[in-house]
mmCIF file of the N, C-alpha and C atoms, coordinates in Angstrom:
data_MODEL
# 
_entry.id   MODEL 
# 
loop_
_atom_site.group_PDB 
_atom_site.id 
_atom_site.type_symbol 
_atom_site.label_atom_id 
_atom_site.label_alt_id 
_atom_site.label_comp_id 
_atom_site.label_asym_id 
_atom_site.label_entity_id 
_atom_site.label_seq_id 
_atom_site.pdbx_PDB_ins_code 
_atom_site.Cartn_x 
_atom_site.Cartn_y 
_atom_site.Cartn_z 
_atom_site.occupancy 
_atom_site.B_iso_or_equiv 
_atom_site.pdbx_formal_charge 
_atom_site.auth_seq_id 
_atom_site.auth_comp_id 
_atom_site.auth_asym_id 
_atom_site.auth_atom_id 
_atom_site.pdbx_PDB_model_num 
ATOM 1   N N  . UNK A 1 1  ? 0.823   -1.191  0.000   1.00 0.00 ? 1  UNK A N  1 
ATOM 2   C CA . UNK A 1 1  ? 0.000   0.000   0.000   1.00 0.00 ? 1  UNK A CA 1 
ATOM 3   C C  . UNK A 1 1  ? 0.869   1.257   0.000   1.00 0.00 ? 1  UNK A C  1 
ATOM 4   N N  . UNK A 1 2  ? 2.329   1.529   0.608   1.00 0.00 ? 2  UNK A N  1 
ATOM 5   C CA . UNK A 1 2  ? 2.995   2.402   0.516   1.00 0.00 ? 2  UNK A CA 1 
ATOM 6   C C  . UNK A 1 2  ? 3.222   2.945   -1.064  1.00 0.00 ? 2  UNK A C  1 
ATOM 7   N N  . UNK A 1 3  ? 3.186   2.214   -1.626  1.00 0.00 ? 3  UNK A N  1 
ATOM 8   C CA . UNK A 1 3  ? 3.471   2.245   -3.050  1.00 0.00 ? 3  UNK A CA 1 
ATOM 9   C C  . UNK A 1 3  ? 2.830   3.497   -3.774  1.00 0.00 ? 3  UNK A C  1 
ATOM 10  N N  . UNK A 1 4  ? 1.365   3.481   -3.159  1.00 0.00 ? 4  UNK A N  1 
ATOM 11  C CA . UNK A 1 4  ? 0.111   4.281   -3.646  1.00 0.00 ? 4  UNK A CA 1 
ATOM 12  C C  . UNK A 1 4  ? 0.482   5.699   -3.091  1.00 0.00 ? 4  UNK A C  1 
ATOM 13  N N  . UNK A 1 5  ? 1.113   5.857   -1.934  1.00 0.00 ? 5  UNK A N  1 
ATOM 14  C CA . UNK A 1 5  ? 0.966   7.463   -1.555  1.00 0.00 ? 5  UNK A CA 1 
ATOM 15  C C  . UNK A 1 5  ? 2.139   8.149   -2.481  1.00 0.00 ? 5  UNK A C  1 
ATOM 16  N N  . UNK A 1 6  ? 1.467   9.559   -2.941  1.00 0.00 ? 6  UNK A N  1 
ATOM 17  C CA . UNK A 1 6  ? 2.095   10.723  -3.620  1.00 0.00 ? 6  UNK A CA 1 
ATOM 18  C C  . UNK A 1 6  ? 1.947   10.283  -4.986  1.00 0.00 ? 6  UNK A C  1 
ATOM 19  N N  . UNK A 1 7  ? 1.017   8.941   -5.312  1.00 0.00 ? 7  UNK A N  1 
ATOM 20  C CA . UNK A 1 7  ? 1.198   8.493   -6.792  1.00 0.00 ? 7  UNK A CA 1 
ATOM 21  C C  . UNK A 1 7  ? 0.170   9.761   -7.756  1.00 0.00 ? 7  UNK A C  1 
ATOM 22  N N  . UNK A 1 8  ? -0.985  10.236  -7.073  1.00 0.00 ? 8  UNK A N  1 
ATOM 23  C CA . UNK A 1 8  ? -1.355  11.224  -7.610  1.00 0.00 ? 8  UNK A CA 1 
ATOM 24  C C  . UNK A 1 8  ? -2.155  12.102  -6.105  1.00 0.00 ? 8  UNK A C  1 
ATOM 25  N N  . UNK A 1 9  ? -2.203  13.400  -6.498  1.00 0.00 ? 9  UNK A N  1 
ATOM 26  C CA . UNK A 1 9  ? -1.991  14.031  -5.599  1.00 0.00 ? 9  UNK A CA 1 
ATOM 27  C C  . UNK A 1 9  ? -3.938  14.584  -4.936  1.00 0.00 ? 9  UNK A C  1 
ATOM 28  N N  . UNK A 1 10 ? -4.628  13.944  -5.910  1.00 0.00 ? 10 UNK A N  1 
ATOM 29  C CA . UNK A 1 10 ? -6.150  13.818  -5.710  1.00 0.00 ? 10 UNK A CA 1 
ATOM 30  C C  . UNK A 1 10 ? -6.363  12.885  -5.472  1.00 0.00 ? 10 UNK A C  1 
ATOM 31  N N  . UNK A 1 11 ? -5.899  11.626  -5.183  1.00 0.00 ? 11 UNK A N  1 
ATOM 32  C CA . UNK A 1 11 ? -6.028  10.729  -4.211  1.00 0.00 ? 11 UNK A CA 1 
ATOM 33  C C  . UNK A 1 11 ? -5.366  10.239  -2.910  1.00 0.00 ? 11 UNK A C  1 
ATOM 34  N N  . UNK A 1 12 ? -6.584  9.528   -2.196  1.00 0.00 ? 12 UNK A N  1 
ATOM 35  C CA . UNK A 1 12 ? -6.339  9.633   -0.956  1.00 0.00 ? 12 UNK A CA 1 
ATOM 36  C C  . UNK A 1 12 ? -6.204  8.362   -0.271  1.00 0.00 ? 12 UNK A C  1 
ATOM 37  N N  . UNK A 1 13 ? -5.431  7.703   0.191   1.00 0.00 ? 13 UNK A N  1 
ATOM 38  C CA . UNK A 1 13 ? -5.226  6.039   1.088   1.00 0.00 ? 13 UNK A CA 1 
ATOM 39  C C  . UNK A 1 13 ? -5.359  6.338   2.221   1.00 0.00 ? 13 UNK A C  1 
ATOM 40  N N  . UNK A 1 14 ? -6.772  6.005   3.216   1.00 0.00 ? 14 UNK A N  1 
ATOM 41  C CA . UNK A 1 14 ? -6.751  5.692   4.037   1.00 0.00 ? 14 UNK A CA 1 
ATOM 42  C C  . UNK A 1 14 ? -6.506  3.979   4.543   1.00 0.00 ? 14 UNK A C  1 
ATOM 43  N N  . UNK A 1 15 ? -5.820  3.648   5.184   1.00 0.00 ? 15 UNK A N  1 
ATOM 44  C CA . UNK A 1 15 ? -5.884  2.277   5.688   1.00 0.00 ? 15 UNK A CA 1 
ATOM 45  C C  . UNK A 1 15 ? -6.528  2.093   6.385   1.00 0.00 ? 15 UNK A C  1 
ATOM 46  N N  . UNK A 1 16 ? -7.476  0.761   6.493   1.00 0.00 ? 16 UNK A N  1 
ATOM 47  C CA . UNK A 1 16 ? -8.384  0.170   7.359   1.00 0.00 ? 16 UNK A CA 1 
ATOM 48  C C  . UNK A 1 16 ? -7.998  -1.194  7.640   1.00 0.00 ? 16 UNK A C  1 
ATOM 49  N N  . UNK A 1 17 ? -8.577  -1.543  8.696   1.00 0.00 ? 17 UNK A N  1 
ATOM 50  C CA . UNK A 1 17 ? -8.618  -3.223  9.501   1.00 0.00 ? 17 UNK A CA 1 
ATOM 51  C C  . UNK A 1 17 ? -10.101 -3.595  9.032   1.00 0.00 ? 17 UNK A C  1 
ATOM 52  N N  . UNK A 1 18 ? -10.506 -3.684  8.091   1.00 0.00 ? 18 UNK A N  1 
ATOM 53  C CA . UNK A 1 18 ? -11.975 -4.928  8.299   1.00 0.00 ? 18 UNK A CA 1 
ATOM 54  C C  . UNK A 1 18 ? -11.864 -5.809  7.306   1.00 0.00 ? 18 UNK A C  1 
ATOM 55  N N  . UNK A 1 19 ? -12.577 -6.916  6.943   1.00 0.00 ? 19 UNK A N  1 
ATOM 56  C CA . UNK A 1 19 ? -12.930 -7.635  6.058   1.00 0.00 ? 19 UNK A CA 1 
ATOM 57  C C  . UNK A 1 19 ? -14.117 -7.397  5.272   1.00 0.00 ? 19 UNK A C  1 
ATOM 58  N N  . UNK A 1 20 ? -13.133 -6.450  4.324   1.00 0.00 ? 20 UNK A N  1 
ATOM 59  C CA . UNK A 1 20 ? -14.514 -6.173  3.251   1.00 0.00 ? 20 UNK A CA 1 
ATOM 60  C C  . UNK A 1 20 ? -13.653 -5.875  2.204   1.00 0.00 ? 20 UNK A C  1 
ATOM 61  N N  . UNK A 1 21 ? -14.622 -6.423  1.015   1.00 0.00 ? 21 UNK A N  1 
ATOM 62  C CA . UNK A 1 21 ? -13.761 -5.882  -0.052  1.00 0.00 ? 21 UNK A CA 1 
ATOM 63  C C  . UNK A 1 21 ? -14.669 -5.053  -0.793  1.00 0.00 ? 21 UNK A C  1 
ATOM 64  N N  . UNK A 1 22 ? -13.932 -4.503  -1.979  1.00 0.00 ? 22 UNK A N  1 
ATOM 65  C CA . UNK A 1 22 ? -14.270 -3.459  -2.730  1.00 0.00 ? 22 UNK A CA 1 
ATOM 66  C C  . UNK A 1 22 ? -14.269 -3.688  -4.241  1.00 0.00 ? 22 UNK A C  1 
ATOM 67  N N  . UNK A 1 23 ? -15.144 -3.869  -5.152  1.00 0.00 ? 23 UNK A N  1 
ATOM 68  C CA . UNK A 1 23 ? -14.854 -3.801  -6.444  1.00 0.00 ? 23 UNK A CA 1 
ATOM 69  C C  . UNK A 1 23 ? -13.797 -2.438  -6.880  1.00 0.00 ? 23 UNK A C  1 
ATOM 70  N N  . UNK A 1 24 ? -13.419 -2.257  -8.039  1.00 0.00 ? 24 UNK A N  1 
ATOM 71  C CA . UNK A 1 24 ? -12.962 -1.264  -8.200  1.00 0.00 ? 24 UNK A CA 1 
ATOM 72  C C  . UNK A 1 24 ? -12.211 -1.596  -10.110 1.00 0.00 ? 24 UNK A C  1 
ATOM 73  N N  . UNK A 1 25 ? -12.541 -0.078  -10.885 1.00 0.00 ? 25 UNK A N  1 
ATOM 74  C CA . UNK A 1 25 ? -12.831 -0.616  -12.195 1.00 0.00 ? 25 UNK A CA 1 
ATOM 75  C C  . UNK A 1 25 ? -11.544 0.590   -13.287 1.00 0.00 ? 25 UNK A C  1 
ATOM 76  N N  . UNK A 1 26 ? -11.408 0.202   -14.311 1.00 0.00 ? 26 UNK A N  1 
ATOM 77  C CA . UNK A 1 26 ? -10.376 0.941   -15.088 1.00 0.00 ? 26 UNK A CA 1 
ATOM 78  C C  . UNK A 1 26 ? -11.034 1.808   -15.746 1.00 0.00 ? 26 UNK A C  1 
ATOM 79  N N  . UNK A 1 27 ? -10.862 3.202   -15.639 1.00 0.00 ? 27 UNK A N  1 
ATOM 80  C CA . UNK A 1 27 ? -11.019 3.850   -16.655 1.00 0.00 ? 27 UNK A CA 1 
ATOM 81  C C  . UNK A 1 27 ? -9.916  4.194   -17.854 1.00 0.00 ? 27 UNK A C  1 
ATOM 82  N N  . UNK A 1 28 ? -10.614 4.368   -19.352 1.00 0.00 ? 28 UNK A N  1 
ATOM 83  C CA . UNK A 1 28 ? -10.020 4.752   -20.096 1.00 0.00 ? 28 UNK A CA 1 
ATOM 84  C C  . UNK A 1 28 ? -10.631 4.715   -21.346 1.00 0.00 ? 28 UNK A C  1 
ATOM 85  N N  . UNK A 1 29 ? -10.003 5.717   -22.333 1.00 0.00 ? 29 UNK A N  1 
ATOM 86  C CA . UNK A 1 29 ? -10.585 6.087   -23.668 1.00 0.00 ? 29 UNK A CA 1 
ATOM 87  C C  . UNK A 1 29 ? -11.392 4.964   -24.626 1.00 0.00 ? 29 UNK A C  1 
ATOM 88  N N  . UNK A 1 30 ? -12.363 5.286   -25.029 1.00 0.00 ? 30 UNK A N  1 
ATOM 89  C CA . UNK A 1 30 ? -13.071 4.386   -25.780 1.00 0.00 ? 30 UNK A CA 1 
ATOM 90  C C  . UNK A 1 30 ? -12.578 3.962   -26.925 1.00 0.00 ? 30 UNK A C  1 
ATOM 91  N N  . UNK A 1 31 ? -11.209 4.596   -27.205 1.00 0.00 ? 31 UNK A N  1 
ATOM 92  C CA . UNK A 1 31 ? -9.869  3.796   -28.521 1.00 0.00 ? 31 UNK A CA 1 
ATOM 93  C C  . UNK A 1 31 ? -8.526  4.078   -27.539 1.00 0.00 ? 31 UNK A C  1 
ATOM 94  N N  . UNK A 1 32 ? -8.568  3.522   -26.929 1.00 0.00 ? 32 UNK A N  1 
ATOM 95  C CA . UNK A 1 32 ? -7.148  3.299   -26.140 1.00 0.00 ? 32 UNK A CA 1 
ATOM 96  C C  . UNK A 1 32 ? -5.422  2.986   -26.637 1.00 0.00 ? 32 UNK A C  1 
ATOM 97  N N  . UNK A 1 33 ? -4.998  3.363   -25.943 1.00 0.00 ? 33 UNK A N  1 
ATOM 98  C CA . UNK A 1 33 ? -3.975  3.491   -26.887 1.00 0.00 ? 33 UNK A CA 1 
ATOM 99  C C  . UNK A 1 33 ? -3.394  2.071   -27.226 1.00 0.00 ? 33 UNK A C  1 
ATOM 100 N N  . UNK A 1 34 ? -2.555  1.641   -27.800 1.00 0.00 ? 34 UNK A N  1 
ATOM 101 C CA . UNK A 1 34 ? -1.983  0.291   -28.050 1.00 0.00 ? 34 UNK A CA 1 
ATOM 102 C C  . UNK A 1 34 ? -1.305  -0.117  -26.678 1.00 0.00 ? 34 UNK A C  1 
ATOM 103 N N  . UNK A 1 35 ? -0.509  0.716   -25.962 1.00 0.00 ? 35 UNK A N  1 
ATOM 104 C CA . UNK A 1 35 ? -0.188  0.110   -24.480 1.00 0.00 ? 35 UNK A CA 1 
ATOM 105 C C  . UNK A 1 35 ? -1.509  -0.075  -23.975 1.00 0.00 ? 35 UNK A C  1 
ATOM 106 N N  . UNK A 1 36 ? -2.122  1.080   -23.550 1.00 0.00 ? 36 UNK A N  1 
ATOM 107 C CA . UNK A 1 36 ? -3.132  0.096   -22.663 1.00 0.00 ? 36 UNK A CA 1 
ATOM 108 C C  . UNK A 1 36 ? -4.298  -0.614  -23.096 1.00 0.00 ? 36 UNK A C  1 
ATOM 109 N N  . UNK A 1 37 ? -4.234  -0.607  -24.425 1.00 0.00 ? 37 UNK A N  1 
ATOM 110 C CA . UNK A 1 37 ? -4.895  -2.123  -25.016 1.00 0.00 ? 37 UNK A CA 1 
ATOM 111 C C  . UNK A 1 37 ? -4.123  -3.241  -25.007 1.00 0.00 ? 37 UNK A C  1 
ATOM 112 N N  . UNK A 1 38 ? -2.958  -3.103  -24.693 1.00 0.00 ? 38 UNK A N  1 
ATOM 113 C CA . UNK A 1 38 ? -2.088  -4.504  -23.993 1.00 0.00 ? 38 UNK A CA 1 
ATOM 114 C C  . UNK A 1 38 ? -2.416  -4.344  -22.516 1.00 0.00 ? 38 UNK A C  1 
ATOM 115 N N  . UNK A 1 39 ? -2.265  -3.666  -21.490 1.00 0.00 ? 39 UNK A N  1 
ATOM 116 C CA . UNK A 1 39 ? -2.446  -3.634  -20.320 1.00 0.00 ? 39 UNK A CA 1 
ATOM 117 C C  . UNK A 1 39 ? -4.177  -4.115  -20.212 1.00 0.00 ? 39 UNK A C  1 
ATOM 118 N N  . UNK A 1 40 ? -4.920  -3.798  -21.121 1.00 0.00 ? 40 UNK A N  1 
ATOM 119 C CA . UNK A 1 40 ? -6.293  -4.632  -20.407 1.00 0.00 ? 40 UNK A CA 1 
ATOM 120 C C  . UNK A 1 40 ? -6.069  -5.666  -21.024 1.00 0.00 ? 40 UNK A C  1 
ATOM 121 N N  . UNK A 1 41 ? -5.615  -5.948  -21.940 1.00 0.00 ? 41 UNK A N  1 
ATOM 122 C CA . UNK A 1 41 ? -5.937  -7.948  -22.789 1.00 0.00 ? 41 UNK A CA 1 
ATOM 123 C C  . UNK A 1 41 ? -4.928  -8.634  -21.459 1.00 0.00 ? 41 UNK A C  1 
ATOM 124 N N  . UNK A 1 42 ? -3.992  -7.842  -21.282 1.00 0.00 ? 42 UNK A N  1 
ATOM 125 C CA . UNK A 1 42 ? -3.032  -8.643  -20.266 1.00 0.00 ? 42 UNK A CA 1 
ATOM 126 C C  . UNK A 1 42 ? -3.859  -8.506  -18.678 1.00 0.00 ? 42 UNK A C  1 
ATOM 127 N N  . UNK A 1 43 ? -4.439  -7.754  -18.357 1.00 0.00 ? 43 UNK A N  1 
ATOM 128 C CA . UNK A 1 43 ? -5.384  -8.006  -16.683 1.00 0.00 ? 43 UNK A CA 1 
ATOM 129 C C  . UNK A 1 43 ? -6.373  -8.852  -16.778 1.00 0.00 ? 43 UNK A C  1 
ATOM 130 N N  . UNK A 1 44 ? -7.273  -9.127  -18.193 1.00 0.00 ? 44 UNK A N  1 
ATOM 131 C CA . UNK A 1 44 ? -8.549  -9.770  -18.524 1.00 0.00 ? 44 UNK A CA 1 
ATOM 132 C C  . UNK A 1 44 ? -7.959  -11.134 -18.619 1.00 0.00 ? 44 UNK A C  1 
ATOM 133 N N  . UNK A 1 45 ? -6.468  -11.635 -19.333 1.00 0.00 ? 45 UNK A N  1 
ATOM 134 C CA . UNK A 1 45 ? -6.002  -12.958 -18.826 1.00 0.00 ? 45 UNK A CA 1 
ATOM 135 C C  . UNK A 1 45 ? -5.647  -13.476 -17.168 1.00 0.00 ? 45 UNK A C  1 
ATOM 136 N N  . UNK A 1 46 ? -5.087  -12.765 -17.076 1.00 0.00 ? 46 UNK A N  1 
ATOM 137 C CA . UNK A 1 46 ? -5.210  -12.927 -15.012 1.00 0.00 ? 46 UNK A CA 1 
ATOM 138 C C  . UNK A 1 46 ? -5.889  -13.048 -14.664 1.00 0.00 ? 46 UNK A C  1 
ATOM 139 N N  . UNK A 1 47 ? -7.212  -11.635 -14.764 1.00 0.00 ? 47 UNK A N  1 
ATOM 140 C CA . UNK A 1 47 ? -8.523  -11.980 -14.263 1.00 0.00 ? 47 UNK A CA 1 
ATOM 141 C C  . UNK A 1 47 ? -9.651  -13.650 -14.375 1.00 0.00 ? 47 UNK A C  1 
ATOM 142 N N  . UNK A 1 48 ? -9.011  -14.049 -15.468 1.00 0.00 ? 48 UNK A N  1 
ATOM 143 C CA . UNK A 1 48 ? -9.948  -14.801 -16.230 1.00 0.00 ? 48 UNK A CA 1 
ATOM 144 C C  . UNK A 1 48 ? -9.342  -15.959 -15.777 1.00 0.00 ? 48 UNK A C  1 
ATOM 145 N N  . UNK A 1 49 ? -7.561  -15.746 -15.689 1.00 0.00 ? 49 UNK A N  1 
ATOM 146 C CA . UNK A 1 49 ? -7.087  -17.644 -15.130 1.00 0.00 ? 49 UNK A CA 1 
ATOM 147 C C  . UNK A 1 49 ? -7.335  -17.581 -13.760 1.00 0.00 ? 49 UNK A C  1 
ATOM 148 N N  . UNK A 1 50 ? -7.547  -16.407 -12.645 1.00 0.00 ? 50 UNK A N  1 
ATOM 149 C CA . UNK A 1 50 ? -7.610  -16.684 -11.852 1.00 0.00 ? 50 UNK A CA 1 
ATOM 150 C C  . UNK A 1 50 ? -9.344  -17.081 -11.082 1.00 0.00 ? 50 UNK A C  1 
ATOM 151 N N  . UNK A 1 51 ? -10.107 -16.703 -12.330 1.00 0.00 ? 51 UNK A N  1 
ATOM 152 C CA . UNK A 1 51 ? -11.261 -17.322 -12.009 1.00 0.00 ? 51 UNK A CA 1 
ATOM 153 C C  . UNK A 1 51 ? -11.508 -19.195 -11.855 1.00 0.00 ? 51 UNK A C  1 
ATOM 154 N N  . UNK A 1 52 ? -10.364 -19.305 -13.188 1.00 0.00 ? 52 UNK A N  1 
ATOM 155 C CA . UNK A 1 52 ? -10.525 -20.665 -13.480 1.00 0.00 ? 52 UNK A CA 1 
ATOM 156 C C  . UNK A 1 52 ? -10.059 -21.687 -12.355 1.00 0.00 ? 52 UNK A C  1 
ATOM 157 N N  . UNK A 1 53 ? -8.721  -20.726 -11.280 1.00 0.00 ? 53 UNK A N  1 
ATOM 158 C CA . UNK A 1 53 ? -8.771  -21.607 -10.433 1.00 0.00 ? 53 UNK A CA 1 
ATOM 159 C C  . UNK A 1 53 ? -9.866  -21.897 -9.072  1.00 0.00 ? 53 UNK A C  1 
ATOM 160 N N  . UNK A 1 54 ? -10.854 -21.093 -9.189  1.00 0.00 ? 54 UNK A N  1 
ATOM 161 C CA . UNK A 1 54 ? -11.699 -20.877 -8.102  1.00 0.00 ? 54 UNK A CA 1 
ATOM 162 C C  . UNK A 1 54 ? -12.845 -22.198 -7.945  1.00 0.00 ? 54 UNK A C  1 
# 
């Protein structure tokens, strides 16, 4: 989580203790650029093998 502070300066990390989780989703341009049309084909494989092990 240290990682996240000063990464942008309109967001905010509070840390908490509970058991809860949070969805949480990517924004970006509706023609994206060629990196991050590799960066989602490459999270949607993770996402997707790590369903398969569930």
């Amino acid at each position: 989580m240290q990682d996240l502070y000063g990464c942008n300066p309109m967001m905010k990390v509070i840390p908490v203790e509970w058991e809860h989780v949070m969805p949480v989703g990517i924004l970006y341009y509706p023609e994206p650029t060629e990196e991050v049309d590799r960066f989602l084909t490459v999270t949607k494989e993770v996402l997707n093998s790590k369903k398969d092990r569930l």
